[in-house]
KEPA-374786 format. One line per field, with one value per residue (C-alpha): residue number from 1; residue in one letter; y negated, z, x. Coordinates in pm, whole numbers. Layout:
N
gulo <- c(NUM, ...)
vodren <- c(A, ...)
v <- c(Y, ...)
w <- c(Z, ...)
u <- c(X, ...)
//
This chain:
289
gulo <- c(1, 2, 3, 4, 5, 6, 7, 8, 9, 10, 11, 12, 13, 14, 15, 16, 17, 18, 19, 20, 21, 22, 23, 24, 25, 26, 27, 28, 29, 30, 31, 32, 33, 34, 35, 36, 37, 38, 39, 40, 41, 42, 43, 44, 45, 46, 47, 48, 49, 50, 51, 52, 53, 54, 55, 56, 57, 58, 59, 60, 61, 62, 63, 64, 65, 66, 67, 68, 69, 70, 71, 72, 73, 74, 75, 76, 77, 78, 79, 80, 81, 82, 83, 84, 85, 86, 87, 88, 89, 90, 91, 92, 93, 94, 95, 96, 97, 98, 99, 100, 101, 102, 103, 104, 105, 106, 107, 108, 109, 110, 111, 112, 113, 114, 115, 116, 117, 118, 119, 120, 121, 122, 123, 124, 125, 126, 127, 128, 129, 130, 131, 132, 133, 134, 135, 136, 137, 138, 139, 140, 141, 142, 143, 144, 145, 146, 147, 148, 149, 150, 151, 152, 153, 154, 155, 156, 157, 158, 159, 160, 161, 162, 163, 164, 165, 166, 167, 168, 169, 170, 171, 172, 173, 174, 175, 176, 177, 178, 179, 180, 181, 182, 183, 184, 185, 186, 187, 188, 189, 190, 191, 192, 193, 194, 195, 196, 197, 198, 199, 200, 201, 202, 203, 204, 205, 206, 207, 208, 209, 210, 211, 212, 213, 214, 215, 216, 217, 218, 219, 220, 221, 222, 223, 224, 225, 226, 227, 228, 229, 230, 231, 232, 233, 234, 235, 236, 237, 238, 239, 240, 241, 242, 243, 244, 245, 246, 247, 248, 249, 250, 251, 252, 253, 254, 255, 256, 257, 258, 259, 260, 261, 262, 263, 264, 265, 266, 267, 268, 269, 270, 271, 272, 273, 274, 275, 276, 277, 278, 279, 280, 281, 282, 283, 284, 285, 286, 287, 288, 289)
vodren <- c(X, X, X, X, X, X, X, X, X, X, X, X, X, X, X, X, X, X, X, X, X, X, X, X, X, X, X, X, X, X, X, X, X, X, X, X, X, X, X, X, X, X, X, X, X, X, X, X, X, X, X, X, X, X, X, X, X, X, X, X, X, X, X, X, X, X, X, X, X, X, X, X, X, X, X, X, X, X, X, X, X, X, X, X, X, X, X, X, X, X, X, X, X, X, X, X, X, X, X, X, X, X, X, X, X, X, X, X, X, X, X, X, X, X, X, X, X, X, X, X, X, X, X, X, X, X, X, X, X, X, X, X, X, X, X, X, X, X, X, X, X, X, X, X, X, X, X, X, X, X, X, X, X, X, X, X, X, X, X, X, X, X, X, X, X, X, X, X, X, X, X, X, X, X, X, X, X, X, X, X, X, X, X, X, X, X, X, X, X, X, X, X, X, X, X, X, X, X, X, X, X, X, X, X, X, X, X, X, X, X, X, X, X, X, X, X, X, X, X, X, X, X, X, X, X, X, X, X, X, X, X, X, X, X, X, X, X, X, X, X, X, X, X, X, X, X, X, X, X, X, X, X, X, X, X, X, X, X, X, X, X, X, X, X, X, X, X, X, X, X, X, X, X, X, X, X, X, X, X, X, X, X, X, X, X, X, X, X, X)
v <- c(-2759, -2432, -2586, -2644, -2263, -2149, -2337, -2227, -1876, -1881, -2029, -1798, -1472, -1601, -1672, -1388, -1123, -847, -819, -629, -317, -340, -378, -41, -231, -512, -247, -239, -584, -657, -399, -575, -944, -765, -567, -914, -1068, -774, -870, -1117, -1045, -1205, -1149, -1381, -1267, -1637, -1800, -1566, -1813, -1714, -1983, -1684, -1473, -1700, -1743, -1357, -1361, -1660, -1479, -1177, -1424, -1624, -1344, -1123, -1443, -1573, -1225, -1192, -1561, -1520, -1120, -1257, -1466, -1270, -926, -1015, -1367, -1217, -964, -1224, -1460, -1201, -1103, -1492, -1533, -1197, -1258, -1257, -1534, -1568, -1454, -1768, -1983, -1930, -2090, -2363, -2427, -2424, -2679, -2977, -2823, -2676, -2371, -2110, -1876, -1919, -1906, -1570, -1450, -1489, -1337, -983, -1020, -1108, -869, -547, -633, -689, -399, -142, -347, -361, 31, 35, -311, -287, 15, -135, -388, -298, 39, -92, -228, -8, 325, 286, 458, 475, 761, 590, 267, 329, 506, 284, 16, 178, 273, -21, -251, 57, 96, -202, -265, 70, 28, -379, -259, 56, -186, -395, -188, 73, -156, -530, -645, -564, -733, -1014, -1046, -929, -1251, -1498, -1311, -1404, -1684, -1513, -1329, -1666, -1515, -1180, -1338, -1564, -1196, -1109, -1337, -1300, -956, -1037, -1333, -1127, -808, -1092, -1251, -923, -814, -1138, -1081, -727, -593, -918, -962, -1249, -1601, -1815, -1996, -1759, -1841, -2152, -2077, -1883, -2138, -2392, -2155, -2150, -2476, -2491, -2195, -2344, -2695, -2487, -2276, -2562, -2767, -2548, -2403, -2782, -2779, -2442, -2528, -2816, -3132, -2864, -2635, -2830, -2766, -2390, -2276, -2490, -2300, -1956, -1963, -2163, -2039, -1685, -1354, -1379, -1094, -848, -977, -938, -573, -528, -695, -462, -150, -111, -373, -534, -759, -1045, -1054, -1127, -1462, -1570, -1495, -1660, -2011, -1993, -1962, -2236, -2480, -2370, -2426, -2777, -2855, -2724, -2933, -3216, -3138, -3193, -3393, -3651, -3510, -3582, -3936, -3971, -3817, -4132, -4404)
w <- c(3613, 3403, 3133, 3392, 3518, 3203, 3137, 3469, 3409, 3066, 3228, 3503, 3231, 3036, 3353, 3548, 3354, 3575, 3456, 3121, 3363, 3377, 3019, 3049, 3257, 2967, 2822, 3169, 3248, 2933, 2972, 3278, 3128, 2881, 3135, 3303, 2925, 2837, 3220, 3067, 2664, 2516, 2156, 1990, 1650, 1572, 1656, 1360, 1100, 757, 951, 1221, 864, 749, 1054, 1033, 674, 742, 1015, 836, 465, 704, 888, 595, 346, 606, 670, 278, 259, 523, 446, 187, 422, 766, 826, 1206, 1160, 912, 1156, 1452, 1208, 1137, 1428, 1609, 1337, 1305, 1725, 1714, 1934, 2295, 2592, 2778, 2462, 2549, 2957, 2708, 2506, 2827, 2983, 2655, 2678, 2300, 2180, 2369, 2170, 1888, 2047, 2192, 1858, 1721, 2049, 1983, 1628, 1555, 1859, 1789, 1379, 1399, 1645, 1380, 1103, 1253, 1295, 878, 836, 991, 843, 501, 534, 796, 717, 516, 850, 1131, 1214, 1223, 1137, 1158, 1386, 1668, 1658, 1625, 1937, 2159, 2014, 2040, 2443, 2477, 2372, 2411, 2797, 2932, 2742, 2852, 3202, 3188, 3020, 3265, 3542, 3455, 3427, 3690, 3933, 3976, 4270, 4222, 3851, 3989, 4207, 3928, 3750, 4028, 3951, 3567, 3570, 3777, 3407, 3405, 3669, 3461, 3173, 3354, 3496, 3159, 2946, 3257, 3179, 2791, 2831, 3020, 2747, 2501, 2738, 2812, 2475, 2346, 2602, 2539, 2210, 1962, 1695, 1489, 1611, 1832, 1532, 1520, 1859, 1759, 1429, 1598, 1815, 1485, 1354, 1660, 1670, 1291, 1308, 1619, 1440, 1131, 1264, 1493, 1218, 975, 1233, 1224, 870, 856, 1133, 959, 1127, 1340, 1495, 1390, 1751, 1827, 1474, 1589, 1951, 1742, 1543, 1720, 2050, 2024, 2248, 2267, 2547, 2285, 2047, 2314, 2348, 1978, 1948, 2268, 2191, 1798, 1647, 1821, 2167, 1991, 1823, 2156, 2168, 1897, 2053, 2418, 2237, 2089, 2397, 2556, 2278, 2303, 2641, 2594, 2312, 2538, 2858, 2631, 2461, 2802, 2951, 2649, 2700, 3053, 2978, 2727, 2972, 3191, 2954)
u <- c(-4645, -4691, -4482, -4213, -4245, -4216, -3883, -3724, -3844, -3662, -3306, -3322, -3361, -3103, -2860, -2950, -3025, -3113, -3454, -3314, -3376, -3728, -3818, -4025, -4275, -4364, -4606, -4758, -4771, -4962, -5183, -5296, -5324, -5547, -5758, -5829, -5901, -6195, -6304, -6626, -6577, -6906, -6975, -7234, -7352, -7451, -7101, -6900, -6818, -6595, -6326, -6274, -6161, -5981, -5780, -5706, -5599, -5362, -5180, -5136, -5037, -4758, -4580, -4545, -4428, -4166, -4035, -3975, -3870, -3568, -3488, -3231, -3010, -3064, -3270, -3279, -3443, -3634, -3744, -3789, -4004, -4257, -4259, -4355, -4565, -4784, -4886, -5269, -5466, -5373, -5559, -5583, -5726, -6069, -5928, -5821, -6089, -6330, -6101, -6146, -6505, -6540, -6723, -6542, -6802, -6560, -6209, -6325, -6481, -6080, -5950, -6115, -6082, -5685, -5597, -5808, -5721, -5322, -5328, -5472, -5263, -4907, -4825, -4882, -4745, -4421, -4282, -4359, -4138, -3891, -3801, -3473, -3356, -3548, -3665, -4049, -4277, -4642, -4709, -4411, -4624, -4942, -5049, -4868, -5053, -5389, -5363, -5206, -5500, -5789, -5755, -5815, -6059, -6265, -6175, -6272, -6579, -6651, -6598, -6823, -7158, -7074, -6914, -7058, -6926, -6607, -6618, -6700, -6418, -6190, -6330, -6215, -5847, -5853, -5602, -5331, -5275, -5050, -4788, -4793, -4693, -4416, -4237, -4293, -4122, -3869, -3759, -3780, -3560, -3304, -3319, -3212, -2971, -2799, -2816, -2628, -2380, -2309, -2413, -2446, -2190, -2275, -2218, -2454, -2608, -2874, -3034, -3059, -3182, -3464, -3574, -3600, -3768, -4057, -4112, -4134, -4410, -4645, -4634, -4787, -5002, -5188, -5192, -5358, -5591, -5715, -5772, -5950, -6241, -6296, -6496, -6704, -6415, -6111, -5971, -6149, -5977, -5640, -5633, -5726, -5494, -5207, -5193, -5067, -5055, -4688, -4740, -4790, -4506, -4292, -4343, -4351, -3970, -3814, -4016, -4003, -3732, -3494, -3356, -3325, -3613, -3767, -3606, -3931, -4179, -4038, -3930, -4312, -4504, -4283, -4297, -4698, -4729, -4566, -4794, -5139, -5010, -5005, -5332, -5536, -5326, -5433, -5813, -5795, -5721, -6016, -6269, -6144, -6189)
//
């Protein structure tokens, strides 16, 4: 049903594009699915493995060796592959993980780790290799990026030990993050929509070009999440590293580099959202046999 959501949310931005108006509020938006996120953050000491490292490193390896692998054909693929691929571990993998009944311990581990990491990373990143094409530069990114993940997380946190009762209904609110992400990728898909409409000169090829390239990059980076947990957390290490915080991309493309850009990171999280319905639909059926 989510997957189906997702897929009318995407036609209706790119039919009826009037959300391009309200990209200022992405920033906001996320802010709140991440608030909800740092609602019940647990760390174990005992669950860090060298996997969750490894997961890190092969983020960071991937989005900067695509970038430089497509820069010579197309700057603005190049641009839109790093940017789908560089999107640390989503907020709802942990939901996921709890839902085959796996060590969430570890899926969470990833969740602070990629997202507080790539968050310090990207601001000195991105002007490394973008600043042929773009006008970034450490000081315009990396505040943004800072309040942006450094508020919710105090006020989650403050919450929580000055305020019980109201944390705990907060809790029972956790999964309407969903919806935020939905008028989200809503206003995204209409920035890009518009922006092909108005401002793009190149042909069409390149939408579809980023789109292959999506589905080319979740394939990868579930498969070698599989690989990297190994026979204890081949599918914690697979949702870590495949299921991405395409929230955060999203703001990253319309704030710092470019509308179309956006277009990555919304053909991810749909093509990851078929790939997770499928994933417990098929567990489902094995907790029946």
């Amino acid at each position: 049903m989510k997957t189906l959501l997702l897929l009318f949310t995407i036609a209706l931005g790119a039919f009826f594009p009037y959300g391009h108006e309200y990209t200022f509020l992405i920033r906001y938006f996320l802010m709140l699915m991440l608030f909800f996120s740092f609602l019940d953050v647990k760390i174990d000491k005992n669950i860090i493995r060298k996997s969750h490292f490894v997961i890190l490193v092969t983020i960071i390896f991937t989005s900067v060796l695509i970038y430089f692998l497509l820069k010579p054909f197309n700057q603005i693929l190049a641009e839109t592959a790093f940017v789908t691929a560089i999107a640390p571990t989503a907020i709802a993998a942990p939901v996921i993980i709890s839902l085959k009944k796996e060590k969430v311990e570890f899926v969470t581990f990833s969740l602070l780790l990629n997202n507080i990491s790539i968050a310090l990373l990207l601001p000195f990143l991105m002007p490394l290799i973008m600043n042929s094409s773009s006008d970034i530069s450490v000081g315009k990114v990396l505040l943004p990026v800072i309040t942006t993940l450094s508020i919710p997380l105090v006020i989650a946190q403050l919450i929580k030990f000055i305020l019980p009762k109201i944390w705990k209904q907060l809790i029972n609110w956790k999964d309407s993050s969903f919806y935020i992400l939905v008028i989200n990728i809503y206003i995204a898909t209409s920035e890009a929509s518009y922006y092909i409409r108005s401002e793009l000169t190149s042909s069409l090829e390149i939408v579809f070009l980023i789109a292959a390239i999506s589905v080319a990059l979740c394939i990868l980076f579930f498969t070698l999440g599989w690989f990297i947990g190994g026979k204890e957390y081949s599918s914690e290490a697979s949702q870590s590293l495949g299921q991405k915080n395409n929230a955060f991309t999203i703001w990253i493309s319309l704030t710092f580099i470019n509308p179309l850009a956006v277009l990555g990171p919304v053909f991810y999280v749909f093509i990851q959202n078929i790939y997770i319905s499928w994933e417990l639909f098929k567990h489902r059926d094995f907790e029946q046999i």
